[in-house]
mmCIF file of the N, C-alpha and C atoms, coordinates in Angstrom:
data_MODEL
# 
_entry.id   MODEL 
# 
loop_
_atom_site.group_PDB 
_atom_site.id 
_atom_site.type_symbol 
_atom_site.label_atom_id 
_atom_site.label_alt_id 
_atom_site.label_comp_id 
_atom_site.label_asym_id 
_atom_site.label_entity_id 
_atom_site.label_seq_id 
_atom_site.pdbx_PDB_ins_code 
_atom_site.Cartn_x 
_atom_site.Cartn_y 
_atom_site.Cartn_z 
_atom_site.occupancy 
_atom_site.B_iso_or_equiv 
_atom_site.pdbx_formal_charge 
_atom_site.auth_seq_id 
_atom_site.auth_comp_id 
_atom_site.auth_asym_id 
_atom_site.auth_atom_id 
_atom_site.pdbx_PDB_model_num 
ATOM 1   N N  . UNK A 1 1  ? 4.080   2.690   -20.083 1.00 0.00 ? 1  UNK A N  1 
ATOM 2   C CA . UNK A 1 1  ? 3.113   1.994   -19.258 1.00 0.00 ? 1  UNK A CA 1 
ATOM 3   C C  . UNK A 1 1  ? 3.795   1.571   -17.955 1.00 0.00 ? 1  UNK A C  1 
ATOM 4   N N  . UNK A 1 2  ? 2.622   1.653   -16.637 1.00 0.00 ? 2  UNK A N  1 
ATOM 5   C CA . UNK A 1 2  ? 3.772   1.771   -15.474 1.00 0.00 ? 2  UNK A CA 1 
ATOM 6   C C  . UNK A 1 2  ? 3.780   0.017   -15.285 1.00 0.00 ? 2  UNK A C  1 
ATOM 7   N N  . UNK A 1 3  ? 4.906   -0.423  -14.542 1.00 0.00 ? 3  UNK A N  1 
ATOM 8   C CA . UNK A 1 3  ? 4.897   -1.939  -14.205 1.00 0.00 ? 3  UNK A CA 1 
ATOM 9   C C  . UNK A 1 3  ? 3.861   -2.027  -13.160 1.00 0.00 ? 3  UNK A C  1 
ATOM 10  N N  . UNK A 1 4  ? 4.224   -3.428  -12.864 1.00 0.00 ? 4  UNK A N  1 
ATOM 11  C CA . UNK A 1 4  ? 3.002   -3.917  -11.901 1.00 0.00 ? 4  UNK A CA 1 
ATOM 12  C C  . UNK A 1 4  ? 3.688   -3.193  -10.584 1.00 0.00 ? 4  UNK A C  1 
ATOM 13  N N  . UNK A 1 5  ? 5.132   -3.182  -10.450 1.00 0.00 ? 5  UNK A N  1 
ATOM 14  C CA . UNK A 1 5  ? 5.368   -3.096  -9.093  1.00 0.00 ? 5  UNK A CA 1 
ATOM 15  C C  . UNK A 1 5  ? 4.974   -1.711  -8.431  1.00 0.00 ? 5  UNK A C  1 
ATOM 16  N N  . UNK A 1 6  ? 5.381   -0.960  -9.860  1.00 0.00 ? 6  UNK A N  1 
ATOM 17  C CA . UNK A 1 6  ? 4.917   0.472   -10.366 1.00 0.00 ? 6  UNK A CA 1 
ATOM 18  C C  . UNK A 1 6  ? 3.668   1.245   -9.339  1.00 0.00 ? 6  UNK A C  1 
ATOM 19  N N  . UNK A 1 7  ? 2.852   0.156   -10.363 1.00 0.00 ? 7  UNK A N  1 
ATOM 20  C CA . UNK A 1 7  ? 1.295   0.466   -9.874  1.00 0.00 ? 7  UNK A CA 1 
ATOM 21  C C  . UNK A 1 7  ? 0.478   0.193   -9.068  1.00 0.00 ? 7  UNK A C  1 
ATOM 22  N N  . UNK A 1 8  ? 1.386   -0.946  -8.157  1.00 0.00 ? 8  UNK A N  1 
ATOM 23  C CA . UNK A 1 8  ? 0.960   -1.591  -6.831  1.00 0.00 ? 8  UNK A CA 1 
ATOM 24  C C  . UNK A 1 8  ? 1.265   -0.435  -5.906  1.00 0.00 ? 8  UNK A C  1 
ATOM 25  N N  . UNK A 1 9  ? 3.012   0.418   -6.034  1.00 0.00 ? 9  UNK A N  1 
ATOM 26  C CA . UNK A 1 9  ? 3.448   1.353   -5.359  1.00 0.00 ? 9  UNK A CA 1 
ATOM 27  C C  . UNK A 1 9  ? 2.271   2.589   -5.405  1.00 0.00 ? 9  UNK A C  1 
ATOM 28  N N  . UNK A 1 10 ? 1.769   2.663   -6.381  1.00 0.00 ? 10 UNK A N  1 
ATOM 29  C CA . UNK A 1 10 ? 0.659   4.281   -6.168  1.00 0.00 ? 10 UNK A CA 1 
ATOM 30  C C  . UNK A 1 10 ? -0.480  3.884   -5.831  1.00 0.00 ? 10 UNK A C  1 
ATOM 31  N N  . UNK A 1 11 ? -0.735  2.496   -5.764  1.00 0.00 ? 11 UNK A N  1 
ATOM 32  C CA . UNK A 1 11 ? -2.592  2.026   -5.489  1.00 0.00 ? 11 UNK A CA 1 
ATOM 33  C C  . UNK A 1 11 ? -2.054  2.167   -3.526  1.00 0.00 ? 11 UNK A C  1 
ATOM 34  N N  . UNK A 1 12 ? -0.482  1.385   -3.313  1.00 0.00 ? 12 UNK A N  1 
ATOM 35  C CA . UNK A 1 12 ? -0.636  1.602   -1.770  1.00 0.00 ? 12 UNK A CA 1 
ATOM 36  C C  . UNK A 1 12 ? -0.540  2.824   -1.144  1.00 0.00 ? 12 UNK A C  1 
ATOM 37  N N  . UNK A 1 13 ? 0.204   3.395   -2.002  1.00 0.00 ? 13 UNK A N  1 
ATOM 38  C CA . UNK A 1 13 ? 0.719   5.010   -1.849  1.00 0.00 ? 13 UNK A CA 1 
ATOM 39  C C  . UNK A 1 13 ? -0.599  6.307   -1.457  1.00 0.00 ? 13 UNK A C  1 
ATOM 40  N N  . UNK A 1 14 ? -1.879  5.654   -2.373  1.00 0.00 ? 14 UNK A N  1 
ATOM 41  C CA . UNK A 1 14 ? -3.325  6.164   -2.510  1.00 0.00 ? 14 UNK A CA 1 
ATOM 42  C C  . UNK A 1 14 ? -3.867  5.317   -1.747  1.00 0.00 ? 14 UNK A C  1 
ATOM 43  N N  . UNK A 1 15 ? -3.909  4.540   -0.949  1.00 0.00 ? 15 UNK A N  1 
ATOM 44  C CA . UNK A 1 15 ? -4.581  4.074   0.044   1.00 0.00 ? 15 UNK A CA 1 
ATOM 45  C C  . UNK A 1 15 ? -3.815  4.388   1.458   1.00 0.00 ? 15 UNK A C  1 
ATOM 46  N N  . UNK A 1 16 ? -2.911  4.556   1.937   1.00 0.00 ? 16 UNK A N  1 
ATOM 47  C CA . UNK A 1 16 ? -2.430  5.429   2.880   1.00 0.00 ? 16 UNK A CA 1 
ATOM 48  C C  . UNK A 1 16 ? -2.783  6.480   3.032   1.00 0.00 ? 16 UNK A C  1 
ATOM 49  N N  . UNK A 1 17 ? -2.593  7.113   1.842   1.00 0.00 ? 17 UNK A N  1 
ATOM 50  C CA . UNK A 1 17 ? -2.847  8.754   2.267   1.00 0.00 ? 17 UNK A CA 1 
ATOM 51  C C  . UNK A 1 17 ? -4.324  8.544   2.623   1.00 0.00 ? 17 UNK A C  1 
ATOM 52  N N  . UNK A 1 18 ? -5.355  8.024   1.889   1.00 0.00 ? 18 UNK A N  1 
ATOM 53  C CA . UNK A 1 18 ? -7.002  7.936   1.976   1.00 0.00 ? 18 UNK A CA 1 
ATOM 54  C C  . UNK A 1 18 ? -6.910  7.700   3.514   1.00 0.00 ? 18 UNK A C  1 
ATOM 55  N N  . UNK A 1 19 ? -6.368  6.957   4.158   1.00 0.00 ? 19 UNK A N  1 
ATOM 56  C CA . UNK A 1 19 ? -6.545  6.289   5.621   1.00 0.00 ? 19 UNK A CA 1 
ATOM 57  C C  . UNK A 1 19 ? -5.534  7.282   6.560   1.00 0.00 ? 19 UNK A C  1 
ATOM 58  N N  . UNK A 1 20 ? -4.941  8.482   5.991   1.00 0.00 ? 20 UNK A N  1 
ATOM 59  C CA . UNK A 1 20 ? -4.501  9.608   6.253   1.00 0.00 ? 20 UNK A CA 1 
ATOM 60  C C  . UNK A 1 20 ? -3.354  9.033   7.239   1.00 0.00 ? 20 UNK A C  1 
ATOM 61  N N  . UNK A 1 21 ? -2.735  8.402   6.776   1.00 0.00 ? 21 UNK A N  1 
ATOM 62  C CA . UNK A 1 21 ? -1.049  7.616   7.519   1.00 0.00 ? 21 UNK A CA 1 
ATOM 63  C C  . UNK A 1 21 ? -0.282  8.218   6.952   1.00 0.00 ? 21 UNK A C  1 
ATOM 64  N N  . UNK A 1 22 ? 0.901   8.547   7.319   1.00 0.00 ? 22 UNK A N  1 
ATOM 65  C CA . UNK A 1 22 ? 2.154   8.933   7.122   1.00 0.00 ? 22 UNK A CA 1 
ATOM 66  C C  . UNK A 1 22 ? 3.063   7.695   6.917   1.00 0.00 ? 22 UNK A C  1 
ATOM 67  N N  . UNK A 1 23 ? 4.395   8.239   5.854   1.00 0.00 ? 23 UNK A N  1 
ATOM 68  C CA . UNK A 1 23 ? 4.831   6.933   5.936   1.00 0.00 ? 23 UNK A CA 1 
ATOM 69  C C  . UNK A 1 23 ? 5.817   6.211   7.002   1.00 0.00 ? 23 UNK A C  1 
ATOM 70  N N  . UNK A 1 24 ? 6.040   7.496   8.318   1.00 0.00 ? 24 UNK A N  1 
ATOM 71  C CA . UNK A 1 24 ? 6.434   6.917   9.327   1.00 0.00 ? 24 UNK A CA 1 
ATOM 72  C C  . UNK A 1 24 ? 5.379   5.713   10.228  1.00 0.00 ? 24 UNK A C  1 
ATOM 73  N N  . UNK A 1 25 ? 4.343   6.344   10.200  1.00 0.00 ? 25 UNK A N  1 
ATOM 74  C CA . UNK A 1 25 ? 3.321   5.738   10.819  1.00 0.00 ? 25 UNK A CA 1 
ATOM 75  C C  . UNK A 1 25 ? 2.834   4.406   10.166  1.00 0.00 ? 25 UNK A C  1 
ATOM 76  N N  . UNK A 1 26 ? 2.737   3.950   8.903   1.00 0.00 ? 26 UNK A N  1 
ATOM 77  C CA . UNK A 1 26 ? 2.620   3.160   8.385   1.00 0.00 ? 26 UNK A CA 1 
ATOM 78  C C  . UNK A 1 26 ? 3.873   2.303   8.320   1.00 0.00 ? 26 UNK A C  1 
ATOM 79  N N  . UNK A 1 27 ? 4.681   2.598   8.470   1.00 0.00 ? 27 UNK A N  1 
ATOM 80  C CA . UNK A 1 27 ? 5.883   1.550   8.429   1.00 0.00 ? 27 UNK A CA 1 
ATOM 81  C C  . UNK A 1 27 ? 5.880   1.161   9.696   1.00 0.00 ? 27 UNK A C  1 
ATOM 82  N N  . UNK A 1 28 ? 5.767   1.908   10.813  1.00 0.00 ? 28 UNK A N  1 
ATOM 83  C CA . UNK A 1 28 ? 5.814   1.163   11.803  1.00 0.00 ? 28 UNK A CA 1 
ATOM 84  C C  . UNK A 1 28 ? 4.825   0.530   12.532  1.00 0.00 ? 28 UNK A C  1 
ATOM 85  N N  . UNK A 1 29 ? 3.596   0.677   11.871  1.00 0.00 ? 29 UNK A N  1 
ATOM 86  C CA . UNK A 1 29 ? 2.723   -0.784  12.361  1.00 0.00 ? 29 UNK A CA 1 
ATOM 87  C C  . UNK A 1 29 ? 3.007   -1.857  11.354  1.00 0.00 ? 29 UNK A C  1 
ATOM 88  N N  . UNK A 1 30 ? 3.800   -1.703  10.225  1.00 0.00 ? 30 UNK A N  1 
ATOM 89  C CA . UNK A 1 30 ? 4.050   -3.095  9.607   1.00 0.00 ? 30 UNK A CA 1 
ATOM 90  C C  . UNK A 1 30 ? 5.170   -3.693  10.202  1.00 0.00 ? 30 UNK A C  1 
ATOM 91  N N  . UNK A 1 31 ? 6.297   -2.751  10.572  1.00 0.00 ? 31 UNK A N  1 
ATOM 92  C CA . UNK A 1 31 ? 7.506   -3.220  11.421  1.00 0.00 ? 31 UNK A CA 1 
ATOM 93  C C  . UNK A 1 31 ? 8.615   -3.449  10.195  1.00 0.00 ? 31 UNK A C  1 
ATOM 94  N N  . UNK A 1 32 ? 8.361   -2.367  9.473   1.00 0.00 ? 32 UNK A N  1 
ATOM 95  C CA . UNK A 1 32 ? 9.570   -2.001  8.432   1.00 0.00 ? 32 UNK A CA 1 
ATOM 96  C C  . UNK A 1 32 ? 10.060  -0.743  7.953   1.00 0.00 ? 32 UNK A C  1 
ATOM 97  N N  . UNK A 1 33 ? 10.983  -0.065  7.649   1.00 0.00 ? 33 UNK A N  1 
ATOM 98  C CA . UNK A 1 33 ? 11.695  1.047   7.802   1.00 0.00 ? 33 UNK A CA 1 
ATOM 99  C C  . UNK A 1 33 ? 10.803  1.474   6.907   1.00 0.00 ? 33 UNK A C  1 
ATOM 100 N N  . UNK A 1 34 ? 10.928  2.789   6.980   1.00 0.00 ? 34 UNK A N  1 
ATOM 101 C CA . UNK A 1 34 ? 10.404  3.966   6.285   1.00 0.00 ? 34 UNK A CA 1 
ATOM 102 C C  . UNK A 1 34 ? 10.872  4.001   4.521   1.00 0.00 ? 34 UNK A C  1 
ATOM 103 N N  . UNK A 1 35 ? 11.981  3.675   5.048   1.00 0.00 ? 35 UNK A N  1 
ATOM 104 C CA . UNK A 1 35 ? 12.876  3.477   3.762   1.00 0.00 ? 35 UNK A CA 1 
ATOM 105 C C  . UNK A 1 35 ? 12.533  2.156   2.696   1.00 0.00 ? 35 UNK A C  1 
ATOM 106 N N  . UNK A 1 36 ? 12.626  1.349   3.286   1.00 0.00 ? 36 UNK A N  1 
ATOM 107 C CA . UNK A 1 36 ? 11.908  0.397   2.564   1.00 0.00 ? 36 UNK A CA 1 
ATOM 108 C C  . UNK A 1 36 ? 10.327  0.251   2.117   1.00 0.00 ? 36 UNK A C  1 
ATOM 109 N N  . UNK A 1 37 ? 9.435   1.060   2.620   1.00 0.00 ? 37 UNK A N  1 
ATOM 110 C CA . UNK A 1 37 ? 8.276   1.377   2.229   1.00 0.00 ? 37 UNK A CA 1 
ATOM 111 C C  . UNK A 1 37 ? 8.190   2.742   1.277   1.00 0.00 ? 37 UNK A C  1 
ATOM 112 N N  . UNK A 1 38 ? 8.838   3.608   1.391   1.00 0.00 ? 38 UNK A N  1 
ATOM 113 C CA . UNK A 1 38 ? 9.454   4.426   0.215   1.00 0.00 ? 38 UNK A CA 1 
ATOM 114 C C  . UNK A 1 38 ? 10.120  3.747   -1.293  1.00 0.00 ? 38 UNK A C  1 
ATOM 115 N N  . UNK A 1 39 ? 10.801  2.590   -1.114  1.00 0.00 ? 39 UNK A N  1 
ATOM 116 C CA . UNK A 1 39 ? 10.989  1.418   -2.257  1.00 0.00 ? 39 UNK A CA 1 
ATOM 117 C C  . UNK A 1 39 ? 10.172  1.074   -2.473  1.00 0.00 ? 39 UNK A C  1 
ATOM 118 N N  . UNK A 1 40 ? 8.884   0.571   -2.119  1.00 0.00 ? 40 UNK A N  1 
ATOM 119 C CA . UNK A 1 40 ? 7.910   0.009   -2.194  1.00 0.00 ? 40 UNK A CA 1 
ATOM 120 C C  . UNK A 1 40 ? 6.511   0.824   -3.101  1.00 0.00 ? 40 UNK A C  1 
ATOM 121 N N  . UNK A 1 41 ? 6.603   1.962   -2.373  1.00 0.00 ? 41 UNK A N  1 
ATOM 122 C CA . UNK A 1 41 ? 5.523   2.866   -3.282  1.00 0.00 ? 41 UNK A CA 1 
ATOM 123 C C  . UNK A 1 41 ? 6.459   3.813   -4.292  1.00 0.00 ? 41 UNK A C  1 
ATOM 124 N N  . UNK A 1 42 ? 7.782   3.928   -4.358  1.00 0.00 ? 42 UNK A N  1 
ATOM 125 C CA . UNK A 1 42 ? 8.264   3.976   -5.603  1.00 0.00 ? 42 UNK A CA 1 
ATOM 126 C C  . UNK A 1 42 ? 7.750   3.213   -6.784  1.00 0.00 ? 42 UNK A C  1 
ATOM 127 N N  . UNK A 1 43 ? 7.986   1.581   -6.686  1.00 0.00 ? 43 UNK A N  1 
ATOM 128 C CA . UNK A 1 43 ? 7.071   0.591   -7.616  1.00 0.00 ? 43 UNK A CA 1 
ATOM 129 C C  . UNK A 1 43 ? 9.539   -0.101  -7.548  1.00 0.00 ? 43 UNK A C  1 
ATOM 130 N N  . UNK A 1 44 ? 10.115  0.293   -6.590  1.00 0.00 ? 44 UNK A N  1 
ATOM 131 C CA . UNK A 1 44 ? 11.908  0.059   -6.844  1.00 0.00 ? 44 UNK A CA 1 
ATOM 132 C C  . UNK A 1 44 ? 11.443  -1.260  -6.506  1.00 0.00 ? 44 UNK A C  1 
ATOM 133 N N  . UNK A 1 45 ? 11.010  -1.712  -5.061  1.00 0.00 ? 45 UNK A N  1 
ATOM 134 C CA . UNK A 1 45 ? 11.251  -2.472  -4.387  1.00 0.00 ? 45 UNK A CA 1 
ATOM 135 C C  . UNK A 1 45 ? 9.649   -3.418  -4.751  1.00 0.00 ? 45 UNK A C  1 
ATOM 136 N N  . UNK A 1 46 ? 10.103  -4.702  -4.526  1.00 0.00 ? 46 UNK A N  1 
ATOM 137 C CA . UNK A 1 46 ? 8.458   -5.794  -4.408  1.00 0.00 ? 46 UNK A CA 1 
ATOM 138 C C  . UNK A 1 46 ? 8.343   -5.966  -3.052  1.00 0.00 ? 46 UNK A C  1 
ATOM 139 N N  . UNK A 1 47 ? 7.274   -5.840  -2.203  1.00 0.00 ? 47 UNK A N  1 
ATOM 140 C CA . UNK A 1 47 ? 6.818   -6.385  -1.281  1.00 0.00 ? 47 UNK A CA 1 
ATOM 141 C C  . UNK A 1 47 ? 6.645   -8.075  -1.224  1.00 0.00 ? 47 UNK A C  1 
ATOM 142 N N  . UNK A 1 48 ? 7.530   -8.488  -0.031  1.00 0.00 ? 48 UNK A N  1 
ATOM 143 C CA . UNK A 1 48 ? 7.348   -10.329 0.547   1.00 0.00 ? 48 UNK A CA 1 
ATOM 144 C C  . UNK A 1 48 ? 5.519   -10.472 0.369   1.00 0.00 ? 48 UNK A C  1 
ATOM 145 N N  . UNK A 1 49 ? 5.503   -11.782 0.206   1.00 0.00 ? 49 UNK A N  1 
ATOM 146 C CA . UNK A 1 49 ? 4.103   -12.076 0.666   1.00 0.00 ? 49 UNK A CA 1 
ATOM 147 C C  . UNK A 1 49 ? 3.708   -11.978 2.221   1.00 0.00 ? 49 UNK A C  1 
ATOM 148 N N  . UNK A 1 50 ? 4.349   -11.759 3.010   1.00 0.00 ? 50 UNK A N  1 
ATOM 149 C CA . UNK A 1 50 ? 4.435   -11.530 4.359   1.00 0.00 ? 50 UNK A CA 1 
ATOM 150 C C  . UNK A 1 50 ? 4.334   -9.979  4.604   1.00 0.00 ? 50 UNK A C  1 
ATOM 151 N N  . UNK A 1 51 ? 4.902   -9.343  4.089   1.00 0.00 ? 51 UNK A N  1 
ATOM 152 C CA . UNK A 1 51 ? 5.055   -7.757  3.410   1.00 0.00 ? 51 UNK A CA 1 
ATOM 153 C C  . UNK A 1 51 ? 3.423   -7.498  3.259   1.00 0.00 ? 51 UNK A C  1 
ATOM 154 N N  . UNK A 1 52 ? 2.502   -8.344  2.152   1.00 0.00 ? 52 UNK A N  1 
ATOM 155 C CA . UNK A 1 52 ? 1.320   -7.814  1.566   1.00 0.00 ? 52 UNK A CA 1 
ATOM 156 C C  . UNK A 1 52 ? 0.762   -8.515  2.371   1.00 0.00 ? 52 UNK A C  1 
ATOM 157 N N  . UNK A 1 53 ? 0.845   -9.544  3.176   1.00 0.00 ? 53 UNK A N  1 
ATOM 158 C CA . UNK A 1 53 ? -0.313  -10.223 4.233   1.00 0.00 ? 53 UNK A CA 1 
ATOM 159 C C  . UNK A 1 53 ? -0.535  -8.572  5.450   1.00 0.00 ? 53 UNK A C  1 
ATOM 160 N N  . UNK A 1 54 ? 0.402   -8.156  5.811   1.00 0.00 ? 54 UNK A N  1 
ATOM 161 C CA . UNK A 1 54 ? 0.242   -7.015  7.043   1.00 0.00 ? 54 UNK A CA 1 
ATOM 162 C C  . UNK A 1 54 ? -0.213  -5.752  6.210   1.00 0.00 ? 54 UNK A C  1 
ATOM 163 N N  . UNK A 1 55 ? 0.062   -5.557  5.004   1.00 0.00 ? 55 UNK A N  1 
ATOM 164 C CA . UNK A 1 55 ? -0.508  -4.546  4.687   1.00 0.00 ? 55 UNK A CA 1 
ATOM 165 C C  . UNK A 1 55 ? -2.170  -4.692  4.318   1.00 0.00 ? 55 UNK A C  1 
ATOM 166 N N  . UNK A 1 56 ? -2.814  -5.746  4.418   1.00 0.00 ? 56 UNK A N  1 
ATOM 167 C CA . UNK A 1 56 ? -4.037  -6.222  4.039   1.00 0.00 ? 56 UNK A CA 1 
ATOM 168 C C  . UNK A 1 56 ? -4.630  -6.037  5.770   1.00 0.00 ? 56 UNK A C  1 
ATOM 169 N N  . UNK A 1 57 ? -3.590  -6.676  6.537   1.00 0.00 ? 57 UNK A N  1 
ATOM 170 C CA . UNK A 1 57 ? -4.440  -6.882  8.046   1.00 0.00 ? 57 UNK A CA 1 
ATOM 171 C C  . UNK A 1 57 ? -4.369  -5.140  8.311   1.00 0.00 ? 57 UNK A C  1 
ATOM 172 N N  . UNK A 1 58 ? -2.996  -4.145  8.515   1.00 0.00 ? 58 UNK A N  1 
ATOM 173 C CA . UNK A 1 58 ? -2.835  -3.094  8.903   1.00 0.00 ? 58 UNK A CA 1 
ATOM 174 C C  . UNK A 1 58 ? -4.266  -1.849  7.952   1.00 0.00 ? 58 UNK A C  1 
ATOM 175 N N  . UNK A 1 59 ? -3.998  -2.165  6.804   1.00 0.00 ? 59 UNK A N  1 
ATOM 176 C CA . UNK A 1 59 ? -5.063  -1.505  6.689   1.00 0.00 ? 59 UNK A CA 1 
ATOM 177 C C  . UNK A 1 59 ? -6.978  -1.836  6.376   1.00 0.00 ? 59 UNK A C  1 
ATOM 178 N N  . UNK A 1 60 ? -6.846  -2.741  6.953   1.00 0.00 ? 60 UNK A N  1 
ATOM 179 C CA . UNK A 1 60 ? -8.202  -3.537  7.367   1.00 0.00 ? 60 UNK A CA 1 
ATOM 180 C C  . UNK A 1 60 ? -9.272  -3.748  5.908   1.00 0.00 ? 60 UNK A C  1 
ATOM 181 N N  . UNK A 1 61 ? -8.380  -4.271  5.056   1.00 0.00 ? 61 UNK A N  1 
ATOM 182 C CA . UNK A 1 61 ? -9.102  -4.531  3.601   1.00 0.00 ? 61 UNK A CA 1 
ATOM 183 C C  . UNK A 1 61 ? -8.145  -6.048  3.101   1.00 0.00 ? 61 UNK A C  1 
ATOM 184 N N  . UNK A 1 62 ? -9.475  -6.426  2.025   1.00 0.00 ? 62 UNK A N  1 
ATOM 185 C CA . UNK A 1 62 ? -8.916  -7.673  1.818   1.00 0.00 ? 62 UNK A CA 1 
ATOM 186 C C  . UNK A 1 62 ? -7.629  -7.133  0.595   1.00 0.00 ? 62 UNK A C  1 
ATOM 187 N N  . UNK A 1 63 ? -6.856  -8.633  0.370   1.00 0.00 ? 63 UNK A N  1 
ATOM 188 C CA . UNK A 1 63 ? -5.426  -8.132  -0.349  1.00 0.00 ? 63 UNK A CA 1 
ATOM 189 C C  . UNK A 1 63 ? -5.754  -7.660  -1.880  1.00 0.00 ? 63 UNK A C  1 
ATOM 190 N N  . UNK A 1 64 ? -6.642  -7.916  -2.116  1.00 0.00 ? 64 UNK A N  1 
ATOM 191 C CA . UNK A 1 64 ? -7.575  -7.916  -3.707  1.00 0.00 ? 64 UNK A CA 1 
ATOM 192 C C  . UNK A 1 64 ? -7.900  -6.301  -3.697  1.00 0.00 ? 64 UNK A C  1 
ATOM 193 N N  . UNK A 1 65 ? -8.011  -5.889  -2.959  1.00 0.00 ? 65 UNK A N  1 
ATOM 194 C CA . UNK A 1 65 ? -8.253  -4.632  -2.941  1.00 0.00 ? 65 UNK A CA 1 
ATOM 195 C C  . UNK A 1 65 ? -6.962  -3.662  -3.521  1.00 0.00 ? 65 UNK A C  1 
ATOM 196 N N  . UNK A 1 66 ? -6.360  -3.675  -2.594  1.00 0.00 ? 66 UNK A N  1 
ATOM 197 C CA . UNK A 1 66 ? -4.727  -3.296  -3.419  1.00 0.00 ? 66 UNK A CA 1 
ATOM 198 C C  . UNK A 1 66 ? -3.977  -3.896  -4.631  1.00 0.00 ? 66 UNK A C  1 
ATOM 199 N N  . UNK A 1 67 ? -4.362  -4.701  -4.997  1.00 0.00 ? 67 UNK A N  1 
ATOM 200 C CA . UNK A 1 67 ? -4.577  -5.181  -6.882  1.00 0.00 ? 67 UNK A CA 1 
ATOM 201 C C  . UNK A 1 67 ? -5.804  -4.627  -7.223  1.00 0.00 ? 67 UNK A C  1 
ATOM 202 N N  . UNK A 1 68 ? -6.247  -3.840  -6.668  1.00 0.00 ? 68 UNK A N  1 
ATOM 203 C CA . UNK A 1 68 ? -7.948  -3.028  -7.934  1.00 0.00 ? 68 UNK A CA 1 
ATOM 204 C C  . UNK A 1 68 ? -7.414  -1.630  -8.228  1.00 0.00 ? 68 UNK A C  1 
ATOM 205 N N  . UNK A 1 69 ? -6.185  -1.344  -8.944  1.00 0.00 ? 69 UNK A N  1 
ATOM 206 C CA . UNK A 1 69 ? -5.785  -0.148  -9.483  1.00 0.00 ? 69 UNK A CA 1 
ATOM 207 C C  . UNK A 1 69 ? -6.715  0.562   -10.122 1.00 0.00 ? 69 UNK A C  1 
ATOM 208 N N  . UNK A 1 70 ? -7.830  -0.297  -10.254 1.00 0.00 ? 70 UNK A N  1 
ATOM 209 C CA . UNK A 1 70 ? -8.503  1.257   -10.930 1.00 0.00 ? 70 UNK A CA 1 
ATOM 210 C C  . UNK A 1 70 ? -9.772  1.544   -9.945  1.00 0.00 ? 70 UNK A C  1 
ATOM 211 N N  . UNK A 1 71 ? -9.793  1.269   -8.944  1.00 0.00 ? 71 UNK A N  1 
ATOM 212 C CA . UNK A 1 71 ? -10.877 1.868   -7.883  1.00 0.00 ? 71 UNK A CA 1 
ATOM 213 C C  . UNK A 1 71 ? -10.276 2.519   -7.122  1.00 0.00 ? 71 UNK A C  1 
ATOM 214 N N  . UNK A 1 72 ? -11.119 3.238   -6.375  1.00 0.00 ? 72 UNK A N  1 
ATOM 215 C CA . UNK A 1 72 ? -10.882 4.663   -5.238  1.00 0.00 ? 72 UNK A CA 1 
ATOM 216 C C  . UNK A 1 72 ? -10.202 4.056   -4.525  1.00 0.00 ? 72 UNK A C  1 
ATOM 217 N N  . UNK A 1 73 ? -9.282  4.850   -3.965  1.00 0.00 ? 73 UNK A N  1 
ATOM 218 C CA . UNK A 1 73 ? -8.252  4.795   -2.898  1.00 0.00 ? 73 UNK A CA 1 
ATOM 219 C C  . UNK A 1 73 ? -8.494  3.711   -1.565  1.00 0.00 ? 73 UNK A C  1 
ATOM 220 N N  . UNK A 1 74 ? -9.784  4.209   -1.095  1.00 0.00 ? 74 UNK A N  1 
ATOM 221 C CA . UNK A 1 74 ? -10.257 3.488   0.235   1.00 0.00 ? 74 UNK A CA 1 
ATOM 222 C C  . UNK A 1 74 ? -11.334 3.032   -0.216  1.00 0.00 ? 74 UNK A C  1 
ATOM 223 N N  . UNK A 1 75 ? -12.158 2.022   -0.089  1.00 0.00 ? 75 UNK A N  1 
ATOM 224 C CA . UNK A 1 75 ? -12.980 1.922   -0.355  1.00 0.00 ? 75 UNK A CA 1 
ATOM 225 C C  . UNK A 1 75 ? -14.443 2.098   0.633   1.00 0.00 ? 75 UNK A C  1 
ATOM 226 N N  . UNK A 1 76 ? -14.004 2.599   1.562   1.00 0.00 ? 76 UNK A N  1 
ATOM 227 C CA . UNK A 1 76 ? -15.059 2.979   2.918   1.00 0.00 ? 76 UNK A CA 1 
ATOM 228 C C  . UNK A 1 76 ? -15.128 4.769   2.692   1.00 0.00 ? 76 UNK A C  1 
ATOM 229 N N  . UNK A 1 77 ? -14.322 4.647   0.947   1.00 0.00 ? 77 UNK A N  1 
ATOM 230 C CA . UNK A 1 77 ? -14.795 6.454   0.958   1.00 0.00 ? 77 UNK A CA 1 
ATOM 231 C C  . UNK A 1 77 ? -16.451 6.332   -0.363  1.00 0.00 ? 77 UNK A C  1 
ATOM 232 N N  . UNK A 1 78 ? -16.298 4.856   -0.898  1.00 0.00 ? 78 UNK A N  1 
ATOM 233 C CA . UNK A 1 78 ? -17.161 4.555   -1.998  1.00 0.00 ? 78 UNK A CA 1 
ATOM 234 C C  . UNK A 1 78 ? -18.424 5.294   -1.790  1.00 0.00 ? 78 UNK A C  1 
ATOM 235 N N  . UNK A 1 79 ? -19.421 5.876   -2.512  1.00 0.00 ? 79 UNK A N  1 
ATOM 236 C CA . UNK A 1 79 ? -20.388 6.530   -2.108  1.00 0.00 ? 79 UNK A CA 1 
ATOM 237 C C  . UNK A 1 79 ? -21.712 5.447   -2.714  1.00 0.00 ? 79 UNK A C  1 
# 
């Protein structure tokens, strides 16, 4: 069973790609290395609460959204 950090890493991992970002491009509107956002959607690394506040503003959804592992990627793809 995957951990939380796990499964936080593939819910953000699946909401990037949905919003069709790269992970250069996405790291650098949060203003953190590539590398460390690669830790991150590994599930290696935990994201700061400062970390998940910009990823909530950068990709224009509330933070609850990226804790709903079991809904669609984006949710502006919902039909």
């Amino acid at each position: 069973m995957p951990s939380l950090r796990e499964k936080f890493g593939q819910r953000l991992r699946a909401i990037r790609l949905a919003k069709r970002l790269s992970q250069e491009q996405f790291a650098e509107l949060l203003g953190i290395s590539v590398d460390f956002l690669s830790l991150i959607e590994r599930g290696i690394n935990a994201p700061s609460f400062e970390n998940l506040d910009a990823f909530s503003v950068q990709l224009k959804m509330p933070l609850s959204v990226l804790f709903d592992f079991d809904a669609t990627p984006d949710p502006s793809l919902r039909e």
